[in-house]
C-alpha positions in Angstrom: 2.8 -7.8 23.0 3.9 -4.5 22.0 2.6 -1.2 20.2 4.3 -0.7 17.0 4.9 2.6 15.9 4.1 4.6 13.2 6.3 8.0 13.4 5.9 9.4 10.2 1.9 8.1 9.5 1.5 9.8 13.1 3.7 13.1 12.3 0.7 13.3 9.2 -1.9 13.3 11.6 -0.3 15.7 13.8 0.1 18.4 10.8 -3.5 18.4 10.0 -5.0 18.5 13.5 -8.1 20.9 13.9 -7.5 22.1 10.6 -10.9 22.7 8.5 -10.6 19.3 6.3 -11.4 15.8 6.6 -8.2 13.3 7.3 -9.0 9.9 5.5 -6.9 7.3 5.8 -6.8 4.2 3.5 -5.2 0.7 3.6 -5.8 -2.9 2.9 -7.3 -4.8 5.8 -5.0 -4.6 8.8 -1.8 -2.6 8.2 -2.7 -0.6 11.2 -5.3 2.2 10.8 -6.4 1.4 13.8 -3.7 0.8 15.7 -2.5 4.6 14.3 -5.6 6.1 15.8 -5.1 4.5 19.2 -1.2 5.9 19.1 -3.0 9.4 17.9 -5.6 9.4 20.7 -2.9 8.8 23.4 -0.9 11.6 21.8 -3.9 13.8 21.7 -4.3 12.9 25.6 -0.8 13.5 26.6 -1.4 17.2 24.9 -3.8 18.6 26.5 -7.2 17.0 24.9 -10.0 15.6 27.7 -11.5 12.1 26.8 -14.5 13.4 26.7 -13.4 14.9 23.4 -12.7 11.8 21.9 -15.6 10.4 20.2 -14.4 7.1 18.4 -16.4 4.2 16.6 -15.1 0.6 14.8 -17.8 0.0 12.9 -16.1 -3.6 12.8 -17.2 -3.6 16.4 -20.7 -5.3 17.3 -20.8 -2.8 20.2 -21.7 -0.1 17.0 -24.1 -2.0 14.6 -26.6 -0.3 15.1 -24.8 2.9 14.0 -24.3 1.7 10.2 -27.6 3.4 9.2 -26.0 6.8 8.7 -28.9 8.7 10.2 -28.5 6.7 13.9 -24.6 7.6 13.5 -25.0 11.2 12.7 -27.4 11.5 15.9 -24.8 9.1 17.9 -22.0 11.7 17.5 -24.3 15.1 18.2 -25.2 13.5 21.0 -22.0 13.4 22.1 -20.8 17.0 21.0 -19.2 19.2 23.6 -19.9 22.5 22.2 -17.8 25.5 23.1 -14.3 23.4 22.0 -13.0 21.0 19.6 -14.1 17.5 19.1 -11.9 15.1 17.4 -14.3 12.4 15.8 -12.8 9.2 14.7 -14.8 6.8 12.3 -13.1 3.6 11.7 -14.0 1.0 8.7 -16.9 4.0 7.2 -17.2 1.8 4.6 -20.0 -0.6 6.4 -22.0 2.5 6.4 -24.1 2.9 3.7 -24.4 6.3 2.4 -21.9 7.6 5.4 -20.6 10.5 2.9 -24.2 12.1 4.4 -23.1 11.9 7.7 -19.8 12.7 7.5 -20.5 16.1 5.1 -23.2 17.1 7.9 -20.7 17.2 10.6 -17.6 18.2 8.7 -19.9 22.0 8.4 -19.5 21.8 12.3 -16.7 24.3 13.1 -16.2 22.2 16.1 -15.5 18.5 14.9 -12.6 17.2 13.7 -13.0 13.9 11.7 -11.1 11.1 11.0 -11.7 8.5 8.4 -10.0 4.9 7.7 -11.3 2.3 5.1 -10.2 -0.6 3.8 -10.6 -0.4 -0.1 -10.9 2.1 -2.6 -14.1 2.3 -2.4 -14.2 4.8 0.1 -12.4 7.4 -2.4 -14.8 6.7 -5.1 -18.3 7.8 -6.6 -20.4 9.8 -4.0 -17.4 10.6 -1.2 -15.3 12.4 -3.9 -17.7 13.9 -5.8 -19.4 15.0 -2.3 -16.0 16.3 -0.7 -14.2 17.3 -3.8 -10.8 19.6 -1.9 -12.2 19.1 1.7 -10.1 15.7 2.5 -6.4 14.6 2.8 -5.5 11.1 2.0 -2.6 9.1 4.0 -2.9 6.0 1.7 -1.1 3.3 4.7 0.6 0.5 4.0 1.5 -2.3 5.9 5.5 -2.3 7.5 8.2 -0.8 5.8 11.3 -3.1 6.1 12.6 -0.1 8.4 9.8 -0.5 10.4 10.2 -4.0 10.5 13.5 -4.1 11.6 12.9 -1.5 14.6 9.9 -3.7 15.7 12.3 -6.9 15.6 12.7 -8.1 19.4 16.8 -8.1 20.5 17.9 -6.4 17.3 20.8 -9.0 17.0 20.1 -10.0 13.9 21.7 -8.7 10.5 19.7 -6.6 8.0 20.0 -10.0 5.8 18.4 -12.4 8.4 15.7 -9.5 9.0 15.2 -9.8 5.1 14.4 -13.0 5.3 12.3 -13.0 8.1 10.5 -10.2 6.4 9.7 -12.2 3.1 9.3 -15.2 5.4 6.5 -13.9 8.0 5.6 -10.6 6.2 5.0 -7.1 6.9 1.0 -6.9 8.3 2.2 -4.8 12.0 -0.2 -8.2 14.4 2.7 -11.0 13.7 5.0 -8.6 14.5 3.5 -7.1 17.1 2.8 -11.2 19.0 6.3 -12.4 17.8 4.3 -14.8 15.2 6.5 -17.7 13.6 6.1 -18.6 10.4 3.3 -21.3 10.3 1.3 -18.6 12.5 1.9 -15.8 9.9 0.7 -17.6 7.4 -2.6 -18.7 8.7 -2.8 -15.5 9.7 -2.0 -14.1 6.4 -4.3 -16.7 4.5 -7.2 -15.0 6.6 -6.5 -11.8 5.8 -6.6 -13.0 2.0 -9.4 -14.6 2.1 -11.5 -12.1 3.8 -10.1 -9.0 1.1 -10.8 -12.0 -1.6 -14.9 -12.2 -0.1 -15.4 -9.5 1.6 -13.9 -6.4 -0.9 -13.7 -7.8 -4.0 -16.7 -10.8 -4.5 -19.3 -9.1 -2.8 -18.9 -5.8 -3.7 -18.3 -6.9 -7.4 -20.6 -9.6 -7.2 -18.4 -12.2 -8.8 -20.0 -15.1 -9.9 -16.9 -17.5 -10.4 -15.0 -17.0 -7.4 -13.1 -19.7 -8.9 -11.6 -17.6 -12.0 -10.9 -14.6 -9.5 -8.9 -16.9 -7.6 -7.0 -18.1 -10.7 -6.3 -14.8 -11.8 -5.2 -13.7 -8.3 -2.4 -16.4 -8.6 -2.0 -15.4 -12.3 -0.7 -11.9 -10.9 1.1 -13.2 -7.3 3.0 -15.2 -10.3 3.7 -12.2 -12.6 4.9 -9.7 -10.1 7.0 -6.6 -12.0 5.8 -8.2 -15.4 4.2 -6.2 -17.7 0.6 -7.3 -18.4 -2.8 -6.2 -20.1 -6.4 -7.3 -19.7 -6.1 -9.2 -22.9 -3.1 -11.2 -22.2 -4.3 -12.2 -18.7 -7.4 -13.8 -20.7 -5.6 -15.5 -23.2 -3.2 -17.0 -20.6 -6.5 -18.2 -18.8 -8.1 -19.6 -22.2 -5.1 -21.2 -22.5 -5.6 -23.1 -19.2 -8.8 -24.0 -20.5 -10.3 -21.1 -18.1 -12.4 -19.0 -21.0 -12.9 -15.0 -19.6 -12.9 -12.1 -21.8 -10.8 -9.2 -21.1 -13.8 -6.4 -19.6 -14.1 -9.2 -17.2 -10.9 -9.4 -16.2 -9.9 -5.5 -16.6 -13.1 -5.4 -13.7 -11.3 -8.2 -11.7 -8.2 -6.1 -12.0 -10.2 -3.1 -10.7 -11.5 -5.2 -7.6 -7.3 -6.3 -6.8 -5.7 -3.0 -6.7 -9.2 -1.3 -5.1 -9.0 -3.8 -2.4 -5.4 -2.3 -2.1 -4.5 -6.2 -2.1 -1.9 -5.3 -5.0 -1.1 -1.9 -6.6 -1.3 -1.1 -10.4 2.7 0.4 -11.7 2.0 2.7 -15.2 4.3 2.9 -17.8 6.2 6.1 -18.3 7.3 7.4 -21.2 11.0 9.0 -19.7 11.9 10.6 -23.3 8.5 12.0 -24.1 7.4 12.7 -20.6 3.7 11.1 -20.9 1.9 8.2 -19.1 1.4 5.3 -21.3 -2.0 3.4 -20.9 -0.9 -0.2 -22.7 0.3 -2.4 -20.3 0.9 -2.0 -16.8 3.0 -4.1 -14.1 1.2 -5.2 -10.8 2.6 -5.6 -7.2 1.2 -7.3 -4.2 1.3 -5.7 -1.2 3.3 -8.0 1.0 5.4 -10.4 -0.6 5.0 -12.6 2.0 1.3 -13.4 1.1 2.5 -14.2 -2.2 3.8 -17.4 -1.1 0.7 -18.6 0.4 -0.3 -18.7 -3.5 2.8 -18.9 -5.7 5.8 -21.8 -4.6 8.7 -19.2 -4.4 12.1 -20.6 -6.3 15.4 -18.7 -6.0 15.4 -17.5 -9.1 12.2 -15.1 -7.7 14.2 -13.2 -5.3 14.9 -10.1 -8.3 11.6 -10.1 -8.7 10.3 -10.2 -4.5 13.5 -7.3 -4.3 11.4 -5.3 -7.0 8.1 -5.3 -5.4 9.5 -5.0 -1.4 11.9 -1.8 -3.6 8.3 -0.4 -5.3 6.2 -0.5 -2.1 9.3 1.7 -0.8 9.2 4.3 -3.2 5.5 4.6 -3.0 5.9 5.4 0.7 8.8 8.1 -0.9 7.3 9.7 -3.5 4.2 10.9 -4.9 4.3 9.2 -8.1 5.5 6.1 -8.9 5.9 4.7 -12.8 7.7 2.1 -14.8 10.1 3.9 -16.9 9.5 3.5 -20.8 12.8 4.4 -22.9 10.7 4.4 -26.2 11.9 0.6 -27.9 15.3 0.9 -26.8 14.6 -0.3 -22.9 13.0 0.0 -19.5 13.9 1.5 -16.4 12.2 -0.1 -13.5 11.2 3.0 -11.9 10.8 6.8 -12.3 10.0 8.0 -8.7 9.0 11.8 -9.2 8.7 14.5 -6.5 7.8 18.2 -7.5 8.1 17.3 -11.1 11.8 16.2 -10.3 12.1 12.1 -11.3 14.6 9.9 -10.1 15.4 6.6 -11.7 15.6 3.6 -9.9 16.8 0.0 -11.2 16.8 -3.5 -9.2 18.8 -6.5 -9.6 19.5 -9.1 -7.1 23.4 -9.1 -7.7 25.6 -7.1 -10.1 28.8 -8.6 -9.6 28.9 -10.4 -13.1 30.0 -8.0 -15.3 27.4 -8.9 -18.1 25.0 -8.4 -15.8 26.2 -5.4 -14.6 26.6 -4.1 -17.9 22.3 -4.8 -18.4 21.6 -2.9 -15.6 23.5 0.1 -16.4 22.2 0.2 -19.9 19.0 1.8 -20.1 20.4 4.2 -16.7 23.1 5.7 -19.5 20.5 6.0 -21.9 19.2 9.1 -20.2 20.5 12.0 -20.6 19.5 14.5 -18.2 21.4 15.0 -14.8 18.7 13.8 -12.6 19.6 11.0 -10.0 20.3 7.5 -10.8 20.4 5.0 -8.6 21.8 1.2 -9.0 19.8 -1.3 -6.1 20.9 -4.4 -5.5 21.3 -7.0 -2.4 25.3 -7.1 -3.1 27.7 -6.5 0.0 30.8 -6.5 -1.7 31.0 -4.0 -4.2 27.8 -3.0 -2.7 28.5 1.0 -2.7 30.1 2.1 -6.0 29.9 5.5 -8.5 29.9 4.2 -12.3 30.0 8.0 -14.3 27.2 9.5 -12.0 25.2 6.3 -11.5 25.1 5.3 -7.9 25.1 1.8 -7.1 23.8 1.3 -3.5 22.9 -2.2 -1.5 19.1 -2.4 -0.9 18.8 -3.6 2.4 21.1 0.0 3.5 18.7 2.0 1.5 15.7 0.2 2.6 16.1 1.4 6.1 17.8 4.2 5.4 
């Protein structure tokens, strides 16, 4: 067994310590957010901070059930306050606590406690909790591995970045089948628990779906449709047309359930000529394409799209803002990836060598016309690195871990 670790989800923790604001940290069920605190606890440890310091709570834990009425956890921690110096207070899974926000604004005006949050929906950062803390919290929305991450957790390190690829569509990215060297089989039933639980636990019964039958459907509707563009009313058409009637507020609610479970995320269109969000039509992706299999029988001809979502979940660990890129009616560009009001453009094919193909790719790139970078992805080795008039065509795996 060994510790994963999480340098740059750690280095955020670092740069808000004791500072006067809450550190919430969000992520679908087990990508780590607890795994993170234990590696932030030992750091804390090794500089200088006594245990008895450390106040820290799963409410996942039996040991702490009692603690989910947020009046017996707000007395738990005082309790435990040493006054005189800093205590760092961690709350895992808040969201079994009903009404937490209460206790956690109570001890956030104690000059002395410094909290940290993790949940596993959106939930968390909805209704009362913003409207409560509204500029006193940070956000570190965590996901599960990066491919980087995944290769520097790979026992013997051997292998090519291809045969890590594969093994990282093939077992997935959630940090515990790494972490126990998991084989495939394994990974998936580990996987299909995971799934089922987000499925039951965050979506049914805190939507209180009715037809967990339809949800399901529609779950493998979008594990299907990955990087497609979709609406509310064409997801209920396709399921009328399965014989499967829903109307579209039903769906658009299941939709809400998906991405606030953080079991897939929602990609917006951008308009790149008009600089606006468009709100018609939006692309989905899952948050570990391995998962998807467990729904969805994979053929080769998936692969551009499994490249797309593995490239998106990248850039939202890169950037800020993350958008499908709208060229009017004259074409897409799979990403605009903007930082400080700067974009980048990003498109993803699985090979480019066909010059036809190529020529599709580069297409709606040329069509802008500012200088801002552009950036050609695809999983070719030989002509893998090439410069076409300012365009840069780079293999994926490379900037992956790069």
């Amino acid at each position: 067994m060994k510790r994963l670790a999480r340098d740059k989800d750690l280095q955020w923790l670092i740069r808000y310590r004791d500072q006067q604001i809450i550190k919430v940290v969000t992520g679908v069920r087990r990508c780590g957010k607890s795994t993170l605190f234990a590696i932030y606890q030992d750091y804390l440890l090794e500089h200088g901070v006594d245990r008895g310091q450390i106040i820290s709570i799963n409410f996942e834990d039996l040991e702490f059930e009692e603690l989910q009425d947020y009046r017996a956890l707000y007395r738990y921690v005082k309790e435990r306050l040493n006054p005189g110096t800093m205590n760092y207070i961690f709350l895992d899974e808040i969201q079994h606590v009903e009404s937490y926000e209460k206790a956690v604004d109570s001890l956030f005006l104690r000059e002395n406690c410094d909290l940290y949050l993790t949940g596993s929906n959106g939930y968390m950062l909805s209704g009362e909790l913003a409207t409560l803390l509204t500029g006193r919290y940070v956000e570190l929305s965590m996901m599960p591995l990066s491919f980087r991450e995944f290769c520097e957790g790979t026992e013997g390190g051997g292998q090519s970045l291809a045969e890590n690829f594969q093994r990282y569509l093939q077992i997935g990215s959630f940090p515990y089948v790494l972490r126990y060297d998991f084989g495939e089989q394994e990974a998936r039933e580990y996987m299909r628990s995971i799934y089922s639980t987000v499925l039951l636990n965050d979506i049914v019964g805190r939507l209180h779906v009715a037809d967990v039958n339809m949800l399901e459907a529609i779950t493998r509707f979008m594990m299907h449709n990955i990087g497609n563009l979709t609406s509310p009313s064409a997801i209920a058409g396709a399921m009328t047309s399965q014989r499967m009637k829903i109307d579209p507020k039903t769906v658009d609610r299941y939709l809400r359930g998906l991405t606030d479970s953080l079991l897939f995320y929602e990609a917006r269109r951008y308009n790149i000529k008009g600089k606006k969000l468009l709100t018609a039509k939006k692309k989905y992706y899952v948050c570990d394409v391995a998962m998807r299999s467990l729904l969805v029988r994979t053929q080769d001809s998936d692969i551009g799209h499994i490249l797309e979502n593995v490239v998106f979940l990248e850039l939202k660990r890169r950037y800020p803002e993350v958008y499908v890129g709208q060229l009017g009616s004259d074409g897409e560009v799979d990403f605009v990836a903007i930082r400080d009001g700067n974009p980048t453009y990003y498109q993803v094919a699985q090979t480019t060598l066909d010059k036809q193909v190529l020529k599709r790719e580069l297409a709606p790139l040329r069509q802008i016309r500012d200088n801002y970078p552009k950036v050609l992805l695809t999983l070719d080795e030989v002509f893998g690195e090439m410069d076409y008039d300012g365009i840069r065509k780079t293999n994926a795996l490379k900037w992956l871990v790069s």
